[in-house]
MIDOSE-1310 file (N, C-alpha, C; in nm, 2 decimals, decimal comma, always signed):
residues 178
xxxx	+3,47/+10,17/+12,39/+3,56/+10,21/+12,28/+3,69/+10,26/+12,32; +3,71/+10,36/+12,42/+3,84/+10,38/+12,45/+3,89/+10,29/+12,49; +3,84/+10,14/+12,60/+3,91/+10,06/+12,62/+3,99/+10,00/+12,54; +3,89/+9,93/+12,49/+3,96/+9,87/+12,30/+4,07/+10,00/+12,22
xxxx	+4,08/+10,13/+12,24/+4,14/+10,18/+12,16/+4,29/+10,21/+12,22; +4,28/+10,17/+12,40/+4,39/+10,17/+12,49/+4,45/+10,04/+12,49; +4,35/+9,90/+12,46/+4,46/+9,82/+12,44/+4,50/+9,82/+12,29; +4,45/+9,86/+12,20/+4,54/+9,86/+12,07/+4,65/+9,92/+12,08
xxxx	+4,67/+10,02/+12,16/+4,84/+10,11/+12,17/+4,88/+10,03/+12,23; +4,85/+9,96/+12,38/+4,96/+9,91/+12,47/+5,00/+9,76/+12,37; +4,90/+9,73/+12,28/+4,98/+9,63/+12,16/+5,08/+9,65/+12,11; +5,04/+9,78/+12,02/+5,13/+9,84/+11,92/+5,30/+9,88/+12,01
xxxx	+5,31/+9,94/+12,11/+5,38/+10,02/+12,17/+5,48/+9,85/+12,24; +5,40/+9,76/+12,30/+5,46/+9,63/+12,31/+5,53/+9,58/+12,18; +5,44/+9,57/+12,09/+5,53/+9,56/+11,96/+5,66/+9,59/+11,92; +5,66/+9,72/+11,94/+5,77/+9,83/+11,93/+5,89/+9,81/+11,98
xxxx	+5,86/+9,80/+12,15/+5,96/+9,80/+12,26/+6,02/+9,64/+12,18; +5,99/+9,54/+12,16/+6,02/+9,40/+12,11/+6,12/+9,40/+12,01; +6,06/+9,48/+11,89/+6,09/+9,50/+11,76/+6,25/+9,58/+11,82; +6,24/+9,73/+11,87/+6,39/+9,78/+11,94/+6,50/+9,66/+12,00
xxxx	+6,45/+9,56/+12,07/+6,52/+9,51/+12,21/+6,56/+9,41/+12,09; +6,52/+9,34/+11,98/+6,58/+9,25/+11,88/+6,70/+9,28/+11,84; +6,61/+9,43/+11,79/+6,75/+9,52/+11,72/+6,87/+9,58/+11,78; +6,83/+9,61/+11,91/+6,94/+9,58/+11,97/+7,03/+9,52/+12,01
xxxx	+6,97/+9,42/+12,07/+7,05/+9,26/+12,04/+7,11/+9,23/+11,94; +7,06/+9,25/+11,84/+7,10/+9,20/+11,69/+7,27/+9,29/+11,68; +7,22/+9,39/+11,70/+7,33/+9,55/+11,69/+7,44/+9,47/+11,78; +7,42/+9,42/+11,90/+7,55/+9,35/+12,00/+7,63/+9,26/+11,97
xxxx	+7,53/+9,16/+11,91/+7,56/+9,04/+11,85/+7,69/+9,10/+11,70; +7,66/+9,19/+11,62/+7,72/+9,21/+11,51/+7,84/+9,33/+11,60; +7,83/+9,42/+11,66/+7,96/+9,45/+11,70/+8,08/+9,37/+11,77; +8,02/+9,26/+11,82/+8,05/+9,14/+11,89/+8,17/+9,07/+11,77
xxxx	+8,09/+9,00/+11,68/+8,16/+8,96/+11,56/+8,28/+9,06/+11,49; +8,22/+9,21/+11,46/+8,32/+9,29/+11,38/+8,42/+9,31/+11,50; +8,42/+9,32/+11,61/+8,56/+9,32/+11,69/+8,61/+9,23/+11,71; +8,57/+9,13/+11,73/+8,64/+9,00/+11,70/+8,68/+8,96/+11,55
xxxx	+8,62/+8,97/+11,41/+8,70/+8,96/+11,36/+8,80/+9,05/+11,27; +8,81/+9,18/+11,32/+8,97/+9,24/+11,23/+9,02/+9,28/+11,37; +9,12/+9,38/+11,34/+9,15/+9,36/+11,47/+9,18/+9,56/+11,50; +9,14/+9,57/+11,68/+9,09/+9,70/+11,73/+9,24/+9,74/+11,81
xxxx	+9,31/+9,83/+11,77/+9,41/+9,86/+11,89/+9,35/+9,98/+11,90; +9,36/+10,01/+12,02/+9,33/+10,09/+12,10/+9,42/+10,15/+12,22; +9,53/+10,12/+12,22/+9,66/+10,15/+12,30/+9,77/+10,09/+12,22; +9,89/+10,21/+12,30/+10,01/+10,20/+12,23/+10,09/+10,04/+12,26
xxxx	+10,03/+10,03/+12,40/+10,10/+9,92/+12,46/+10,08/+9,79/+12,39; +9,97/+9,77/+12,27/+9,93/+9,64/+12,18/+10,03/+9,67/+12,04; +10,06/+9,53/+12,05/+10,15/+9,51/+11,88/+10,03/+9,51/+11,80; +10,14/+9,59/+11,74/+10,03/+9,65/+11,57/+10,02/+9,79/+11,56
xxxx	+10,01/+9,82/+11,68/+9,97/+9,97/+11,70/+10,14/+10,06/+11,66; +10,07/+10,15/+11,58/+10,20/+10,19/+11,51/+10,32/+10,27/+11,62; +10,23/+10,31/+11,70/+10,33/+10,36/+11,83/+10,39/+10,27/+11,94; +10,39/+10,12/+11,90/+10,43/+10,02/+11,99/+10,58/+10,02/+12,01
xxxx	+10,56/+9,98/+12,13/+10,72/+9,96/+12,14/+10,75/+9,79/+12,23; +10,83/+9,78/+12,16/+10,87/+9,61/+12,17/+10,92/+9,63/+12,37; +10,90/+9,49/+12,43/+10,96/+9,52/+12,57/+11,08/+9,49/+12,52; +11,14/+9,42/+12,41/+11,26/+9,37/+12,38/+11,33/+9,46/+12,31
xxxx	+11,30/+9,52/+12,33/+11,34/+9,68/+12,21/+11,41/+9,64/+12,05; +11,37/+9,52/+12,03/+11,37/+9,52/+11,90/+11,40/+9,62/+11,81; +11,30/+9,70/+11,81/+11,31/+9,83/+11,73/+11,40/+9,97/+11,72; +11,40/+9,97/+11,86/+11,54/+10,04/+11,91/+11,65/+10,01/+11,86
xxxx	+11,71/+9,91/+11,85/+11,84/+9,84/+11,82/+11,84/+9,83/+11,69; +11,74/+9,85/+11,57/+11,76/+9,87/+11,44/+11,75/+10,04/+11,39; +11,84/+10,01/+11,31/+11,81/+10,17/+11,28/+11,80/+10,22/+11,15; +11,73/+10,33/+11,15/+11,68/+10,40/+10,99/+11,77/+10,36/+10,85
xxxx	+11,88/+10,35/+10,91/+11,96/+10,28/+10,78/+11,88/+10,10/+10,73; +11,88/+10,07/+10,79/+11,85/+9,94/+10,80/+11,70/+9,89/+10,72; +11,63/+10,06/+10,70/+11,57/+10,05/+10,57/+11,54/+10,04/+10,45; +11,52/+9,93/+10,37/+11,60/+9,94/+10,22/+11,52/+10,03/+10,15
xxxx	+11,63/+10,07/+10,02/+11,56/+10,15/+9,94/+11,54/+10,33/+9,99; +11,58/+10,31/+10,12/+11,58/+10,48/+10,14/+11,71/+10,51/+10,20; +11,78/+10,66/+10,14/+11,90/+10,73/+10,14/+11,88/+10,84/+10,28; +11,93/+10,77/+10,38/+11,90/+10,91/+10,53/+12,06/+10,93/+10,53
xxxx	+12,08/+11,05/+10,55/+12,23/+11,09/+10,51/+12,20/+11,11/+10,67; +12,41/+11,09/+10,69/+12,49/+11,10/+10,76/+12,44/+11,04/+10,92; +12,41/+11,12/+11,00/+12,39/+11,07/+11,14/+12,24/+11,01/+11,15; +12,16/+11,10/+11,07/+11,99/+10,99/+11,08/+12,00/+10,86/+11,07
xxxx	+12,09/+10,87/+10,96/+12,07/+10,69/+10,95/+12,09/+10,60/+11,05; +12,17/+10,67/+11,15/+12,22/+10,59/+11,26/+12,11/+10,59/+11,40; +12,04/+10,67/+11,37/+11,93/+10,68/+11,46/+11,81/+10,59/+11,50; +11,79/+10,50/+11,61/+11,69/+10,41/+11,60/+11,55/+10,41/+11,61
xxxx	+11,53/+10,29/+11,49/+11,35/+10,34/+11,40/+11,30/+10,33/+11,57; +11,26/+10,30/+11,63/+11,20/+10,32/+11,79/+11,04/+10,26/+11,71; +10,95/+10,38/+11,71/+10,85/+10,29/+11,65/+10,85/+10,31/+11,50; +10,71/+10,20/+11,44/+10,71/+10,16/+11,31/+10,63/+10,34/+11,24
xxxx	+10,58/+10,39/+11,35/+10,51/+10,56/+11,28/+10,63/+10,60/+11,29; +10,70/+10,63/+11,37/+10,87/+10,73/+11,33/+10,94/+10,65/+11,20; +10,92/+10,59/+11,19/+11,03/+10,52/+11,03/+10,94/+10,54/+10,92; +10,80/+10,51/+10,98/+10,74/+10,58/+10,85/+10,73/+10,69/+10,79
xxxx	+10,70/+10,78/+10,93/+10,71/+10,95/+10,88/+10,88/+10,93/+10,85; +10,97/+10,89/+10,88/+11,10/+10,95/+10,81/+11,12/+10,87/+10,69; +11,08/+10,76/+10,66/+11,12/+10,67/+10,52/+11,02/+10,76/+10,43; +10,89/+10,81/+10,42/+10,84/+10,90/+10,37/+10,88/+11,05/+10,30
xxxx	+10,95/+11,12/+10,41/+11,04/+11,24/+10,41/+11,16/+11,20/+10,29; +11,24/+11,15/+10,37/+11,35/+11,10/+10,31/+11,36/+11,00/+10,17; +11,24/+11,02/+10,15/+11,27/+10,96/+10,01/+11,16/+11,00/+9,90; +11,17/+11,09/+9,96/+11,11/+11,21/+9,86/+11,22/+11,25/+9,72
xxxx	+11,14/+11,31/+9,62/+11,27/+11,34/+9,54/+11,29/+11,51/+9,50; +11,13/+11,56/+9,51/+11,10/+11,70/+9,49/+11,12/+11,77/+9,59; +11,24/+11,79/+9,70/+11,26/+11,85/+9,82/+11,42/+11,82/+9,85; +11,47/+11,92/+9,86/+11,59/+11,97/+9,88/+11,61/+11,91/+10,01
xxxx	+11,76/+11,80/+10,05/+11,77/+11,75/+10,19/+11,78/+11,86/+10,28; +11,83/+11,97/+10,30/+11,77/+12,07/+10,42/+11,55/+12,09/+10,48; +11,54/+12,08/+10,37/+11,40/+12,06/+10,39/+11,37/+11,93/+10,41; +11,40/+11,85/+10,42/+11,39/+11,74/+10,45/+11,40/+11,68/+10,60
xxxx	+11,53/+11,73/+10,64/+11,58/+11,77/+10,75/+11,48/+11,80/+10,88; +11,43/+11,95/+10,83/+11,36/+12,02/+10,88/+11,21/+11,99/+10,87; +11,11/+11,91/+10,80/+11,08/+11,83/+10,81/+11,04/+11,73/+10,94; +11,12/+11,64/+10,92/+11,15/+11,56/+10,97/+11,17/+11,58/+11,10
xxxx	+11,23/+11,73/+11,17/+11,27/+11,77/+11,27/+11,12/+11,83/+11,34; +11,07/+11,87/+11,26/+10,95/+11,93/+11,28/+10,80/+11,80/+11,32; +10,86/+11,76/+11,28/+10,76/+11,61/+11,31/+10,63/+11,64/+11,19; +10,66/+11,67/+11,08/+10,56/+11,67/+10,97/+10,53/+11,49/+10,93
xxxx	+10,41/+11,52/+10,91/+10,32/+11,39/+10,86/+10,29/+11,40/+10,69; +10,36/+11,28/+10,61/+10,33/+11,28/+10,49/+10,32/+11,15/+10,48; +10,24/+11,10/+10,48/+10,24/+10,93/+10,49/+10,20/+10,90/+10,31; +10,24/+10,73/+10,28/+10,16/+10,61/+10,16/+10,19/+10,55/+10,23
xxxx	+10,14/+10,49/+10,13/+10,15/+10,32/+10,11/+10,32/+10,27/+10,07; +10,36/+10,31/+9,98/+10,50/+10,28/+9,87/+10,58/+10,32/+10,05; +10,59/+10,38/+10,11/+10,67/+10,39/+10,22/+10,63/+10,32/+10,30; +10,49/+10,32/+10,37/+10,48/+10,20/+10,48/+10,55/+10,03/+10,46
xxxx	+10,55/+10,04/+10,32/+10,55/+9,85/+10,29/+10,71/+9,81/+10,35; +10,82/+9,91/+10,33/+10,95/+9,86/+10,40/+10,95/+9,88/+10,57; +10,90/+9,97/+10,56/+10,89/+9,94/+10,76/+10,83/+9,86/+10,78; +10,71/+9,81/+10,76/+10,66/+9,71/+10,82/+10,72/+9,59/+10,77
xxxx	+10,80/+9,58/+10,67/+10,89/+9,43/+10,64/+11,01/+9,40/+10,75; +11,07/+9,55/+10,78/+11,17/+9,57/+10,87/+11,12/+9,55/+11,02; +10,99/+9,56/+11,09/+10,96/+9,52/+11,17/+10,90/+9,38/+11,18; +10,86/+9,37/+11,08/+10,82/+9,18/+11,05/+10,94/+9,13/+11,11
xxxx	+11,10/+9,16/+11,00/+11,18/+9,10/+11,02/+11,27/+9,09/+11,14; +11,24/+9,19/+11,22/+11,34/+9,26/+11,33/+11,28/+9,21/+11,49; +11,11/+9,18/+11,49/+11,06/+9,24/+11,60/+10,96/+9,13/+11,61; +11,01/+9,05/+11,75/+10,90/+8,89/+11,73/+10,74/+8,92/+11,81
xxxx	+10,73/+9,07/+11,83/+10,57/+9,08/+11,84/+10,52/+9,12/+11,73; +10,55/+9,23/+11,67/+10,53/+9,24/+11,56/+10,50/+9,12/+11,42; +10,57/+9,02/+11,39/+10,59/+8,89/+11,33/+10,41/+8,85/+11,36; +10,40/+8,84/+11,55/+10,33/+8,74/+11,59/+10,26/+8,84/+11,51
xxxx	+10,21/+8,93/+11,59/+10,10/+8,97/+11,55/+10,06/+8,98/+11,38; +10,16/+9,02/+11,29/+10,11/+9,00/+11,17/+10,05/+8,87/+11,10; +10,14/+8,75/+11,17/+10,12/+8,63/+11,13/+9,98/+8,58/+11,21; +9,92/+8,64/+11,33/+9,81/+8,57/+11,40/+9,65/+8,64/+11,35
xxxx	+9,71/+8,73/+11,27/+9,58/+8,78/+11,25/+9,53/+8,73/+11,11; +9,38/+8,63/+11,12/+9,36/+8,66/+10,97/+9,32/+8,75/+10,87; +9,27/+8,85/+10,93/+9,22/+8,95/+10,88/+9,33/+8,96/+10,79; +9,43/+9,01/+10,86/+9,60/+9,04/+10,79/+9,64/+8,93/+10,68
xxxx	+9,66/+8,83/+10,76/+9,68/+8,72/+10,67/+9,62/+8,71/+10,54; +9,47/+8,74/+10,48/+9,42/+8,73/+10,42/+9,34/+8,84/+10,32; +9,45/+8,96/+10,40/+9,39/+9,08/+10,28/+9,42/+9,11/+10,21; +9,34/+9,14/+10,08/+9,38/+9,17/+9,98/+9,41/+9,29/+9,92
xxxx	+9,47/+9,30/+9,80/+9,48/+9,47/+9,78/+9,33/+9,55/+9,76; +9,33/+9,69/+9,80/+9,20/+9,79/+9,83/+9,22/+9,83/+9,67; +9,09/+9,77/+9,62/+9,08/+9,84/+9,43/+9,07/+9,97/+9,41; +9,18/+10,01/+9,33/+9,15/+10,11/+9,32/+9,29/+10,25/+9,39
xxxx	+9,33/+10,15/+9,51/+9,37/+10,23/+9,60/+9,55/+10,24/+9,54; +9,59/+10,15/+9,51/+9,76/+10,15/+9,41/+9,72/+10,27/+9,29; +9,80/+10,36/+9,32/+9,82/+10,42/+9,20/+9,68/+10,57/+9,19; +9,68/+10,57/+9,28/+9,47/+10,66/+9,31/+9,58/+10,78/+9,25
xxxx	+9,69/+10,83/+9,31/+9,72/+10,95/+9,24/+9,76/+10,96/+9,11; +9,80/+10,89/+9,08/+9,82/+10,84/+8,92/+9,74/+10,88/+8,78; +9,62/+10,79/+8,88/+9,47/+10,86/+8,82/+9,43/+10,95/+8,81; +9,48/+11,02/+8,92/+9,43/+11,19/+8,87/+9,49/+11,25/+8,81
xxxx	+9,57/+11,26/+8,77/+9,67/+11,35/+8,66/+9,60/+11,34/+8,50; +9,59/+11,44/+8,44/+9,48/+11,45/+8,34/+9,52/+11,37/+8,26; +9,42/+11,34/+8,14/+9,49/+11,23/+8,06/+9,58/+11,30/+7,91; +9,51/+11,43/+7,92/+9,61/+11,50/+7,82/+9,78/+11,46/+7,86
xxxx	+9,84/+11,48/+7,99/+9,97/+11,46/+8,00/+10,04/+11,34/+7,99; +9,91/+11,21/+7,98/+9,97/+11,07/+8,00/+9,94/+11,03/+7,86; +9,86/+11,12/+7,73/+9,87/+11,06/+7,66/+9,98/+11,14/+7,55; +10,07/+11,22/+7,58/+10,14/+11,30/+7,57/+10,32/+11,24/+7,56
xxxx	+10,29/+11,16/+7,61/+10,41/+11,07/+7,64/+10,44/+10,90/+7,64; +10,28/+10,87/+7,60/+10,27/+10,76/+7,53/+10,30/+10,70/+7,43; +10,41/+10,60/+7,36/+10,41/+10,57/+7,19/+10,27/+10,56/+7,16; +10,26/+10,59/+7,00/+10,16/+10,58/+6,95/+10,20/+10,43/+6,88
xxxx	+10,13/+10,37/+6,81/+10,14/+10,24/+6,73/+10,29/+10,23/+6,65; +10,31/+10,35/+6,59/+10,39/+10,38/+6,50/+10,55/+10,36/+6,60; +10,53/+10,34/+6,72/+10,67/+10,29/+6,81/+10,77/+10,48/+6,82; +10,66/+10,56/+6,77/+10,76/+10,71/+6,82/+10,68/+10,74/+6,94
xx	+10,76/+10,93/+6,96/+10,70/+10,92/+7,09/+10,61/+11,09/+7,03; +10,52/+11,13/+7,08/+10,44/+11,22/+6,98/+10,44/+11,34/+7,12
């Protein structure tokens, strides 16, 4: 009886070790796929990566003015975006509207992080247009190529603002404003 009850474990426990070693495999095979298909930067030295710097200094030679849509007074503007994270923290700052330009300044000087979306989308057009790693790489990836907008994610602050205030300022049928 113990025999028979010793090989039923070294069954079960064979079982087991098989059942793990699939799943494992299985686990390799699928990290294998998800890194291969979006794409992993992992150093500053790879385009894409927001701290890249072009060997052709592309990015250097354009500068914060060259931003559309955002007002950098006086000498900033003349300062070069370097990477696409420095133009975004300052296209961010600077085109704020609730913040007095000294604090903006200061800010900015301070190296504060206030990131979107509505700010990222002209830097990255500005490096599309400016910077032929940048280009490749947006254009080589299909991940990129083929994403779509995140539901939900346009406008998430918007949504939260109560609806007493949005319906506060809405016409009613009657074309006034209540």
């Amino acid at each position: 009886m113990d025999q028979a009850m010793d090989d039923y474990k070294t069954v079960i426990v064979q079982g087991i070790l098989e059942i793990h070693e699939r799943v494992r495999e299985h686990n390799n095979r699928m990290r294998q796929i998800m890194k291969n298909a979006g794409t992993s930067l992992t150093s500053e030295t790879q385009p894409g990566h927001l701290r890249f710097q072009c060997l052709d200094q592309c990015l250097m030679e354009s500068r914060l003015a060259d931003i559309p849509d955002v007002a950098f007074p006086g000498a900033f503007a003349k300062e070069p975006v370097g990477t696409v994270w420095k133009a975004w923290i300052a296209t961010r700052i600077f085109s704020r509207h609730d913040i007095d330009l000294p604090t903006k300044i200061r800010l900015f000087r301070r190296g504060a992080v206030c990131l979107d979306e509505v700010a990222l989308k002209p830097v990255l057009k500005l490096a599309y247009n400016r910077c032929t790693a940048w280009t490749e790489f947006i254009c080589s990836r299909e991940s990129i190529a083929s994403h779509k907008e995140v539901e939900g994610f346009l406008g998430a602050s918007d949504n939260r603002l109560p609806e007493e205030g949005h319906s506060a300022k809405k016409p009613h049928d009657s074309g006034t404003y209540h």
